[in-house]
SEFI-503228 format. One record per residue (C-alpha): residue in three letters; y, z, x. Coordinates in steps of 0.2 Angstrom, whole numbers, m for minus. Layout:
BEGIN
ala;Y;Z;X
...
This chain:
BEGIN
unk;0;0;0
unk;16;m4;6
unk;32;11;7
unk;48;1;10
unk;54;17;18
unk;47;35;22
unk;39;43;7
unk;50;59;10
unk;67;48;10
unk;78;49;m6
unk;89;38;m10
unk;108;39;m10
unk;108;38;m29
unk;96;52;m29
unk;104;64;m15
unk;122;62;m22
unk;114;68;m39
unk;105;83;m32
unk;122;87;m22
unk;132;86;m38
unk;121;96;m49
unk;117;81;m59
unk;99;75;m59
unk;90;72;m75
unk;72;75;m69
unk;72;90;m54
unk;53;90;m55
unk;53;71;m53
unk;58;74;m35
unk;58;90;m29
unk;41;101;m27
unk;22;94;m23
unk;20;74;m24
unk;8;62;m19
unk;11;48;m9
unk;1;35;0
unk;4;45;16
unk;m2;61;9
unk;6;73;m2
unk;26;77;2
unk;31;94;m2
unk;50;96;m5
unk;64;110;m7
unk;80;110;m12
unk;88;126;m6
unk;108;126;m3
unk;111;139;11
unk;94;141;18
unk;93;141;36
unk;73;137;38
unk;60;134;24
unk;42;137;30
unk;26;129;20
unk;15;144;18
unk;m1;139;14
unk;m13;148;2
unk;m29;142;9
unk;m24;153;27
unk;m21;139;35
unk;m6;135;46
unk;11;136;38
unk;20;122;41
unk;39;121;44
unk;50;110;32
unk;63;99;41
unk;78;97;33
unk;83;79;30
unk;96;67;23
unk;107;80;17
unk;112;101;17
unk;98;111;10
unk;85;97;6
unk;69;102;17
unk;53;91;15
unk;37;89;27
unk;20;81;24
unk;10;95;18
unk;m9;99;15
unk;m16;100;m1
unk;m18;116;m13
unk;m8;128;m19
unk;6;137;m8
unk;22;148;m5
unk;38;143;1
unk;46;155;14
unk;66;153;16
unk;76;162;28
unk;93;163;20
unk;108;170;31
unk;105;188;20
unk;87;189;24
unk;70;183;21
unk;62;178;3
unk;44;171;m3
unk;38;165;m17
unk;29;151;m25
unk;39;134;m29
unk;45;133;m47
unk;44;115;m43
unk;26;116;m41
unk;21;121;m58
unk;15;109;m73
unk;22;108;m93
unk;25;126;m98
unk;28;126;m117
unk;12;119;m125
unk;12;103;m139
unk;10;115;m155
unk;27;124;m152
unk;36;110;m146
unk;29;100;m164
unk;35;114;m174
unk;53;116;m164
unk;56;96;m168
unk;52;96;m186
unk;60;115;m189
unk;44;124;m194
unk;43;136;m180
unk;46;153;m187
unk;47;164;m171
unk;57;153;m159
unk;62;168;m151
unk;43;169;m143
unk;43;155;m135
unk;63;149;m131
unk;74;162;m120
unk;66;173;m105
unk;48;179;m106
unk;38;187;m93
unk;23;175;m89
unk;9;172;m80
unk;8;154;m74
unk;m8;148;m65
unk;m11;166;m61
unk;5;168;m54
unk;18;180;m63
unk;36;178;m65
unk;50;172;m76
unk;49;156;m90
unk;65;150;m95
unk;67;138;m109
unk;83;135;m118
unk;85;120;m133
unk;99;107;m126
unk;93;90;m134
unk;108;82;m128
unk;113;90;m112
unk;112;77;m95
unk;105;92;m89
unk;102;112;m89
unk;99;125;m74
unk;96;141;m72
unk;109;152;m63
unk;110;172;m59
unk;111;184;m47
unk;93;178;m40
unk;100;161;m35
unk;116;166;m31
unk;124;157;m45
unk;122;141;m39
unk;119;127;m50
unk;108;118;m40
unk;94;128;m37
unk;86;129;m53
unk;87;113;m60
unk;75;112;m77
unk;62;99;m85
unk;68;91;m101
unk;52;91;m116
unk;60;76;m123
unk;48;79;m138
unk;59;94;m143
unk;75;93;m132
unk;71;109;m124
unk;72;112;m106
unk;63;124;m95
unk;56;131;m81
unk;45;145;m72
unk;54;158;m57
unk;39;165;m50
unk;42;181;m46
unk;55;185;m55
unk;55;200;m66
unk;67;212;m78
unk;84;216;m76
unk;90;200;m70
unk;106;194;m77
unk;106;175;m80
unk;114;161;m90
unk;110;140;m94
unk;119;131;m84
unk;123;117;m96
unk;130;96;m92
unk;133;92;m109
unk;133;74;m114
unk;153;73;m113
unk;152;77;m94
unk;158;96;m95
unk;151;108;m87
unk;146;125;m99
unk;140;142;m92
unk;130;149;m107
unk;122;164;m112
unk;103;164;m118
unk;105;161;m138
unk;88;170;m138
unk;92;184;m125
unk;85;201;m130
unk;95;210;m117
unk;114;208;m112
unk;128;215;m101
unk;140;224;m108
unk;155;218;m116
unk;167;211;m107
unk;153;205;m94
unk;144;191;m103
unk;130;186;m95
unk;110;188;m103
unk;98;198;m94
unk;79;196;m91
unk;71;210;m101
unk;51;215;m100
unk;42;217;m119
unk;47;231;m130
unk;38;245;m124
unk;37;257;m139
unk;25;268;m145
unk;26;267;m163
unk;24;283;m174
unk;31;278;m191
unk;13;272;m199
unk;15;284;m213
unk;31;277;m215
unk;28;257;m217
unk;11;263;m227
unk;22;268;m240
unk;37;256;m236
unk;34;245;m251
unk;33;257;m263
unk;48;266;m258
unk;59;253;m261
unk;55;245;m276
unk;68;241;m291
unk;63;258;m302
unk;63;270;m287
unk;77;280;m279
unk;89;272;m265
unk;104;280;m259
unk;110;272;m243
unk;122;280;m229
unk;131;265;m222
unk;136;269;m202
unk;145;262;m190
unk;136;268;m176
unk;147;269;m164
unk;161;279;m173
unk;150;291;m182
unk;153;303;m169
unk;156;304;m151
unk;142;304;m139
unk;142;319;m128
unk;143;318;m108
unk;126;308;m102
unk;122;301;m119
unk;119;284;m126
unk;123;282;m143
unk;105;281;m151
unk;103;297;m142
unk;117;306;m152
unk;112;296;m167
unk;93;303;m165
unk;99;323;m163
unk;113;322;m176
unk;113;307;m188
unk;94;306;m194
unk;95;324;m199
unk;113;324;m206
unk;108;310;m217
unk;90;316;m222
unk;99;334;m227
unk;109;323;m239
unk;98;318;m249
unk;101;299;m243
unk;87;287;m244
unk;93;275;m231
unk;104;273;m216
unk;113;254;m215
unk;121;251;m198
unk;132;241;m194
unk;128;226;m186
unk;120;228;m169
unk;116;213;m164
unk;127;211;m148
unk;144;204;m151
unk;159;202;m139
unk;175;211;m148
unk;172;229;m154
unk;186;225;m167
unk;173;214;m176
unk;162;229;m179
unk;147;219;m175
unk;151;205;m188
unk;156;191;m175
unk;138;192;m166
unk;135;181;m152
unk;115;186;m147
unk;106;188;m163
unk;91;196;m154
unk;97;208;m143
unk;104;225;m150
unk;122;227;m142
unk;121;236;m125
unk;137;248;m129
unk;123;259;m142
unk;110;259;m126
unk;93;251;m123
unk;80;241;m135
unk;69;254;m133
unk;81;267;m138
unk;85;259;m155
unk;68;258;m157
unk;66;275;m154
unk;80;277;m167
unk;74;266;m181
unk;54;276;m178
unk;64;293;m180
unk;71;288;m195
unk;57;284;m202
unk;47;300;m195
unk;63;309;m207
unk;60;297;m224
unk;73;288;m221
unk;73;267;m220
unk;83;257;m210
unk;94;243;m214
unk;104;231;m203
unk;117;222;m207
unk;115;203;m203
unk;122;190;m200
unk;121;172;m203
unk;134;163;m209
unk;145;161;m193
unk;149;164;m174
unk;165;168;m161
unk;171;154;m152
unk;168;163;m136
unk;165;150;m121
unk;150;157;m117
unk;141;158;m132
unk;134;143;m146
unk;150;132;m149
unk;148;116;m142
unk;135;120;m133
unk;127;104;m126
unk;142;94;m126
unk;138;93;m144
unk;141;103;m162
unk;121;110;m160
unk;126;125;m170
unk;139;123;m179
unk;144;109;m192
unk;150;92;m186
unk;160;90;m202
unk;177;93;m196
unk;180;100;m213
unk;166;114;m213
unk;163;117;m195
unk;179;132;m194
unk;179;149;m208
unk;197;150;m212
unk;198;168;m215
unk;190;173;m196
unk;194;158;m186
unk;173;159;m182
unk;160;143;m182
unk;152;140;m197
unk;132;138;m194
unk;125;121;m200
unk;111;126;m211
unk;106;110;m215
unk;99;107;m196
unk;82;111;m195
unk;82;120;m178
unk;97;133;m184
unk;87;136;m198
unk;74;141;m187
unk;86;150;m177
unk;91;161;m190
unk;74;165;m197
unk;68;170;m181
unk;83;184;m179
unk;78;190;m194
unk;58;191;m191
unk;62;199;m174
unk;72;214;m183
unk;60;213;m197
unk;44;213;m185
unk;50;221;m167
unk;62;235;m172
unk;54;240;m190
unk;68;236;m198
unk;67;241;m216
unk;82;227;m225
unk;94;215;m221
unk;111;216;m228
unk;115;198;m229
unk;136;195;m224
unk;147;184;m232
unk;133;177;m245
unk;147;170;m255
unk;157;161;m240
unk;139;151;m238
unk;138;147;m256
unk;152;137;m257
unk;158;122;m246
unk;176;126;m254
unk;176;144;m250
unk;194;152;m246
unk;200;131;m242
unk;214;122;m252
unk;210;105;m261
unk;207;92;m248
unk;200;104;m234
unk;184;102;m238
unk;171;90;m242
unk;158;90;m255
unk;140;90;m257
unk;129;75;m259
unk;132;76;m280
unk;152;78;m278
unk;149;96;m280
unk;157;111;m271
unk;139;119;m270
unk;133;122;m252
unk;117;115;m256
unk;109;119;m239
unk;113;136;m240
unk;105;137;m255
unk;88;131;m248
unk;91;142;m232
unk;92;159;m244
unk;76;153;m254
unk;68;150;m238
unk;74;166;m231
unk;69;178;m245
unk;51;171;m244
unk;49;171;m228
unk;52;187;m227
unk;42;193;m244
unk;28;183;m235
unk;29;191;m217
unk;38;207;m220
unk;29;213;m238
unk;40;227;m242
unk;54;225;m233
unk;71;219;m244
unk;84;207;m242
unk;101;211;m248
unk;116;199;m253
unk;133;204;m250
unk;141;190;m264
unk;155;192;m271
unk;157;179;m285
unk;148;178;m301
unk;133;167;m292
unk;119;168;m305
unk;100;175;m301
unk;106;179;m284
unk;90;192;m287
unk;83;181;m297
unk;65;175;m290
unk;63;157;m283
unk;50;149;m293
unk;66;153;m306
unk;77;144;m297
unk;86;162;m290
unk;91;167;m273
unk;77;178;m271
unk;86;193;m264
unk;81;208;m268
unk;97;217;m273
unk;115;210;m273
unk;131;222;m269
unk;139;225;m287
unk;157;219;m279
unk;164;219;m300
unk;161;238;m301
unk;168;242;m284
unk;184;230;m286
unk;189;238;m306
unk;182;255;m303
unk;195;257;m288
unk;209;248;m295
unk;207;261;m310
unk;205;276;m299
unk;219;271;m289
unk;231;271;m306
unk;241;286;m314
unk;227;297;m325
unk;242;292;m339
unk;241;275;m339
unk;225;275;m338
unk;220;276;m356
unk;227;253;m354
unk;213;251;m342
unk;198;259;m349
unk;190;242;m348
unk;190;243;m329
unk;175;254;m330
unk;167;250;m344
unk;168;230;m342
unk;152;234;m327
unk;139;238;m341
unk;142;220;m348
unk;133;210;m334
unk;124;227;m327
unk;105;217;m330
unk;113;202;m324
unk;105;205;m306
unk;97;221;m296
unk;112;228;m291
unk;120;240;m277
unk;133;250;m282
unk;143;250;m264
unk;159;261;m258
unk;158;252;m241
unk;165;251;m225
unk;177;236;m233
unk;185;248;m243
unk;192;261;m230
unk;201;252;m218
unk;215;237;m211
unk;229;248;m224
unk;217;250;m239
unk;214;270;m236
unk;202;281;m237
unk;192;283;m253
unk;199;301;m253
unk;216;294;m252
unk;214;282;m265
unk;215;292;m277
unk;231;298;m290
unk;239;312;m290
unk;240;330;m278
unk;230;334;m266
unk;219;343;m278
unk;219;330;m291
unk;213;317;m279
unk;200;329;m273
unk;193;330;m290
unk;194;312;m295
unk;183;308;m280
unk;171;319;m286
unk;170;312;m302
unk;171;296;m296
unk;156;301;m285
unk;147;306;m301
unk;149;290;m311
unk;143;279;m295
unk;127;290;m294
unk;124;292;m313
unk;128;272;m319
unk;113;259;m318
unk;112;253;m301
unk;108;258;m281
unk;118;268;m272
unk;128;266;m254
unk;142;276;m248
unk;151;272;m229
unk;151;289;m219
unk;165;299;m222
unk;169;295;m238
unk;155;312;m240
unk;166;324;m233
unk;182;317;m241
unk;190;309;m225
unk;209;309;m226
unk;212;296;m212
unk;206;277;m213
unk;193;273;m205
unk;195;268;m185
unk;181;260;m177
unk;188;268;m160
unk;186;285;m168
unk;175;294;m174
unk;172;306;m192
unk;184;318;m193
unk;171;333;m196
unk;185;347;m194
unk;187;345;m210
unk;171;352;m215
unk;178;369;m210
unk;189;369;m225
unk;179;373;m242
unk;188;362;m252
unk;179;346;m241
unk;164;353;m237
unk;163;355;m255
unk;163;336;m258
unk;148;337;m245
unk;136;346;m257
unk;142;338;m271
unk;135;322;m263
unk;120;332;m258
unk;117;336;m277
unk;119;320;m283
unk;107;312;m271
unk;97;326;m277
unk;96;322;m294
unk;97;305;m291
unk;79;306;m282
unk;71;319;m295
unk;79;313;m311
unk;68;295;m316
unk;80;295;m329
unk;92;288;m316
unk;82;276;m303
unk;68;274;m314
unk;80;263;m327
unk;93;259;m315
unk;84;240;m318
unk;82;243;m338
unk;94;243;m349
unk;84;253;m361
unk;86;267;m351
unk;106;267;m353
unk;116;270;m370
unk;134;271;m372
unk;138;288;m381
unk;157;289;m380
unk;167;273;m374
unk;181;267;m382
unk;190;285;m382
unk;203;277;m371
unk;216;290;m378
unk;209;303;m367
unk;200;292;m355
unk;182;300;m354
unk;168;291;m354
unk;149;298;m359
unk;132;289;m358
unk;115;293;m359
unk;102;287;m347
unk;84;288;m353
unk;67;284;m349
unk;54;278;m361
unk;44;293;m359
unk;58;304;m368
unk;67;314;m353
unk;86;311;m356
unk;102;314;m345
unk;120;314;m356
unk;135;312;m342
unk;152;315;m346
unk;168;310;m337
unk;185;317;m340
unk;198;305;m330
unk;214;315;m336
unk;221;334;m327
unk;219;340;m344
unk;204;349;m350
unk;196;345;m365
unk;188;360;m375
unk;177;360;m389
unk;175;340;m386
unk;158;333;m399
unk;149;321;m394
unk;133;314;m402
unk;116;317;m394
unk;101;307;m397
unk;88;325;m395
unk;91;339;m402
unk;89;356;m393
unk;96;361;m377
unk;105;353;m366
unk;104;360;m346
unk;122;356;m336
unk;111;353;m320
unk;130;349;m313
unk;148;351;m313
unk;160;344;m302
unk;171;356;m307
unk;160;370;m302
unk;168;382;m286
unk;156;377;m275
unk;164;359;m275
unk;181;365;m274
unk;184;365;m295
unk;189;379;m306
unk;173;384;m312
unk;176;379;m330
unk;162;372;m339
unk;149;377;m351
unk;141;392;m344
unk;123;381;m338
unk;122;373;m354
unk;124;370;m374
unk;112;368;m388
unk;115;353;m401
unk;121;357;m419
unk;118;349;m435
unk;132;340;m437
unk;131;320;m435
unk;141;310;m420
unk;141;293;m413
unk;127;286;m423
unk;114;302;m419
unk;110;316;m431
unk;115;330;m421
unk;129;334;m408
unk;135;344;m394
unk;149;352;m392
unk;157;353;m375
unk;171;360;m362
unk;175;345;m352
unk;188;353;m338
unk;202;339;m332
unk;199;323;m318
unk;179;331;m319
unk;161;325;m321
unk;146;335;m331
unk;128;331;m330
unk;117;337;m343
unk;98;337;m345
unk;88;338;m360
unk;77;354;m360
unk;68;356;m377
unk;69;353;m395
């Protein structure tokens, strides 16, 4: 056979490229090859000062010469496998050749990656510790389909974008790459020619560790390691968290609960003080925040950037998990907020990330949110679909997660969302539905009903959206439960009002019991609602000091009592004065004062009887198990309604929204007999007056609001009673 020219030469084409960082195809030229002369073995290694040919037979090692240009050594070399022996100018390092290593991702995942079927991307894109042809180390592989080409850079390579150059799996457009040797703690990013000829250092979309913020880069991580004690827990999971059964949810943002003290991560803090503050409560569940690491803090989590990696300013992986299996060990579920609607325009993160919009929408009209400045995420591409289901597998499945809280539901729902005519463009019928984001909730909810039996799916929507809990096969969402966005808007608009206008407004809380079945609801005071000059929930309120304290009680006594779940954002249980301030923390001075740590046990009471009364969870899905009793004395603004349970036991609540008491007040009851007053907001130990009815009242023969018999009742002023049905 006849070699026009050495078969170790390279062209000039070729050289100029590997100099420039621009080679298509590394493995093409770089590592073991056969030639008609014998096999050529060859490095490229900016900086090195010698390269020896250590083979792993025993035999002689063999010194690579360099040749044609800085850093390209080559030699004819025996046969077999071998290590590469580099003397750089800081020391001496040996390893295998990454260039020396065949196809790494195999045929089945690369099929499913092309045609958007794969359902853990995460386990096979990214960083994962590997053993390659019994060799241990680092496989990289990063989806790029229209890059010119993708490296490797990080401390282990000194940055350099020509060291790592990586094969393209044209079948998929993902790129990748074995380090052997290479193990955890190594930061690291994609080194990125995109198809417009710009250069992009990015981090790992995948990564499952990072630096923390400001630093950006990704860092290798070894497996969860974990030692899972919750089986009681996820036994019991799915019943737990059905439609008829209690759930009363502390929403936290983690890193402003409270403080960490001196040597302590977040987790740490949030294991020895939160699981057992919220467990004493009553609550049922704790919802973070989103943790998925994101690069401002003022975002509280909700501009995340690495979708697999809990944020690194909380602590480790292996300390949330610790977290999520003590909360558990307590009885209490976890549930993250997620999110896939959109992502920061952070350089280093998805935007434009191969020279192309991968991510985000190339409709010009639809890539940008106009209320956060983020990327919208294109949910009609296969692979971002995949994307996002396998963020939410990986909490689902790796951490134990309970529940997703889905953001910004609504902002997905609608391609005309918070945009003037003419700013947007419509779907393929002329309609303002998002019509992929429709399919990607559908195919959300059963993925996880399929994979994650018993864990929930949660919507924050704010619109009128119908059978956003409705099933599928219906033609619903298929979440399991929606915020009730409705109650939360008119209830606080009305509590906000003057108790002597109120009597104009009465519709602002009874107007929630006409759509109540429409959907499985959460009844949420939330994190939105206490911050950016909206006020505390405490503040909120009309009146004195006094009066407001009272109004959020018995404004804490109509969200526990009406149809519908429960979640409260921390604080709002002691009765804090201050808006929230996500560089704070709690003010938990306050609970030194009787009046505030009286609003505490009020909220421990009303989770109590929340979770022991089924005439509240049991029917906060049926609308046989409410009645009104009193609702159109708007005059005096109070409100009573019975909540009922097939089986006969009844609870009768009454709510007085004005300072003035009203004695002797009959209201009909549906049982006769007596009628326990299992609480009183009013009582002392809440910070009230203690007037009331002395434990409780038996019914009278007189008729009252369509029932035979009546009760006859002390409701003191801006307060809530509770009363039980003991016997006939």
């Amino acid at each position: 056979m006849f070699e026009p020219r050495s078969a170790i030469t390279l062209d000039e084409a070729t050289l100029g490229a590997l100099e420039r960082a621009s080679h298509t195809d590394p493995f093409a030229i770089l590592g073991p090859h056969d030639s008609a002369r014998g096999r050529v073995v060859r490095a490229f290694l900016p900086g090195a000062k010698a390269v020896t040919f250590i083979p792993a037979d025993g035999n002689e090692p063999l010194g690579l010469e360099e040749r044609q240009i800085a850093g390209l050594f080559a030699a004819h070399c025996g046969a077999g496998r071998y290590k590469l022996r580099v003397e750089w100018p800081e020391g001496i390092s040996e390893s295998e050749d990454p260039y020396a290593f065949g196809l790494l991702l195999p045929d089945n995942d690369l099929a499913a990656i092309a045609d958007g079927t794969h359902r853990r991307l995460d386990q096979c894109l990214g960083a994962h510790l590997d053993v390659v042809d019994g060799v241990a180390g680092m496989r990289f592989a990063v989806w790029a389909p229209n890059a010119r080409r993708a490296a490797i850079i990080g401390d282990f390579n000194n940055w350099d974008i020509r060291r790592h150059g990586m094969r393209l799996r044209h079948e998929a457009g993902v790129w990748e790459i074995f380090i052997p040797g290479l193990g955890a703690n190594e930061r690291y990013k994609f080194e990125i020619l995109g198809c417009d000829g710009v250069r992009r250092a990015k981090a790992d979309p995948f990564a499952r560790c990072t630096e923390a913020p400001p630093a950006t880069a990704s860092i290798t991580t070894l497996p969860l390691v974990h030692e899972w004690r919750d089986q009681e827990w996820m036994a019991s999971r799915h019943t737990r968290q059905q439609h008829d059964e209690p759930i009363s949810i502390y929403e936290v943002h983690a890193g402003s609960w409270t403080r960490p003290r001196e040597g302590m991560n977040v987790w740490q803090t949030a294991i020895d003080r939160l699981v057992a503050y919220a467990a004493s409560l009553g609550f049922t569940h704790i919802e973070l925040l989103p943790v998925a690491e994101h690069p401002f803090a003022g975002s509280w989590g909700y501009q995340p950037l690495s979708q697999f990696a809990p944020t690194s300013r909380y602590g480790s992986r292996e300390d949330f998990a610790r977290f999520v299996d003590a909360c558990h060990r307590a009885g209490l579920g976890v549930i993250l907020d997620w999110v896939p609607a959109h992502f920061p325009d952070d350089a280093h993160g998805l935007v434009c990330f191969d020279g192309t919009e991968l991510f985000e929408h190339s409709d010009p009209l639809m890539k940008r949110h106009p209320d956060w400045n983020t990327f919208n995420y294109d949910h009609g591409r296969n692979e971002v679909r995949a994307y996002l289901f396998a963020s939410a597998l990986h909490w689902l499945e790796e951490f134990h997660i309970d529940g997703l809280r889905v953001d910004a539901v609504a902002s997905m729902l609608y391609r005309d969302y918070s945009r003037a005519p003419g700013q947007w463009s419509p779907n393929r019928n002329g309609g303002r539905e998002n019509l992929e984001a429709i399919a990607f909730f559908r195919d959300l909810n059963a993925l996880v009903a399929e994979r994650r039996p018993g864990a929930i799916t949660i919507a924050e929507e704010s619109t009128s959206w119908p059978h956003v809990t409705g099933a599928t096969k219906d033609g619903g969402l298929g979440f399991s439960f929606k915020w009730n966005m409705g109650w939360m808007n008119d209830t606080l608009r009305y509590m906000t009002r003057d108790p002597i206008h109120r009597r104009w407004h009465h519709d602002e809380i009874t107007f929630a019991m006409m759509y109540a079945w429409s959907e499985k609801f959460i009844l949420a005071l939330s994190h939105d609602e206490v911050v950016h000059e909206k006020r505390s929930l405490l503040s909120k309120m009309s009146g004195d000091d006094a009066q407001k304290r009272a109004a959020l009680r018995a404004l804490f006594v109509l969200m526990w009592t009406m149809p519908g779940k429960k979640l409260l954002f921390m604080g709002g249980e002691i009765g804090q004065q201050r808006e929230w301030n996500h560089d704070g923390e709690i003010d938990w001075r306050l609970l030194a004062l009787p009046e505030h740590k009286g609003i505490q046990l009020l909220v421990r009471d009303l989770n109590r009887i929340y979770r022991h009364e089924r005439a509240l969870a049991g029917t906060d899905s049926d609308p046989q198990g409410f009645r009104w009793i009193v609702v159109d004395d708007s005059d005096r603004s109070i409100f009573c309604y019975e909540r009922r349970t097939e089986a006969g036991a009844s609870l009768i609540v009454a709510v007085n929204m004005t300072p003035v008491t009203r004695e002797d007040y009959r209201i009909g009851a549906s049982l006769g007999g007596y009628w326990h007053e299992i609480l009183n907001t009013d009582a002392a130990i809440y910070g009230g007056n203690n007037d009331g009815n002395f434990g409780g009242k038996r019914t009278q023969g007189f008729a009252a609001h369509g029932c035979e018999q009546s009760l006859v009742l002390t409701l003191p002023g801006l307060s809530a009673i509770v009363l039980r049905h003991e016997s006939a």
